[in-house]
Phi, psi and omega in degrees: 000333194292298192302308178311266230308302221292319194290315182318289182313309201295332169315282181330314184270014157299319216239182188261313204247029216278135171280109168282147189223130208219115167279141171068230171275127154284107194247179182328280155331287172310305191306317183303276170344281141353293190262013150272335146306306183326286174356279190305305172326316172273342179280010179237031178042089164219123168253177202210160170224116167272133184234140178218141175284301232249173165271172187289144178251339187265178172259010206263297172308308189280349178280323165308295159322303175297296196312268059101293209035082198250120186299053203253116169274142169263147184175115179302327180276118166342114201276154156310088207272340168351295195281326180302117143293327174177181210212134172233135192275133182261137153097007184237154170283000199209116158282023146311145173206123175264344162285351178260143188238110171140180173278118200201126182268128166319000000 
């Protein structure tokens, strides 16, 4: 576990600014997810956005969030990827994010 942490990190500290990206419907395990890298990101001084194209669809999910005040933008439209050093998908199988339109290293 030690060596993953040692890897999280140095990954993380390559970059200044990273887009998290929660694919498809935002369900717990991804949101959870999502906002525990934010975390570590901000304890490695990075800052980060968590994203989502769709909405919370269940209300059990927008209760979560709220309670929580878990920073998650919703947005259909392809986020500006410009201000991003790189992007990371949390809770999905395939690190691919078809929600980002450019070049963004993973």
């Amino acid at each position: 576990m030690e060596a993953f942490s040692r890897s999280l990190v140095a990954a993380i500290t390559k970059y200044r600014n990273i887009i998290i990206v929660i694919k498809g419907s935002p369900d717990p395990d991804a949101i959870a997810s999502s906002y525990a890298l934010s975390a570590v990101c901000g304890r490695m001084k990075v800052s980060s956005t968590i994203v989502s194209a769709k909405k919370l669809s269940l209300p059990e999910n927008r209760a979560f969030v709220s309670i929580l005040e878990i920073p998650l933008h919703i947005s259909p439209s392809p986020p500006n990827i410009k201000e991003f050093d790189a992007y990371i998908v949390a809770d999905h199988q395939s690190p691919a994010a078809r929600e980002l339109v450019g070049p963004l290293p993973p």
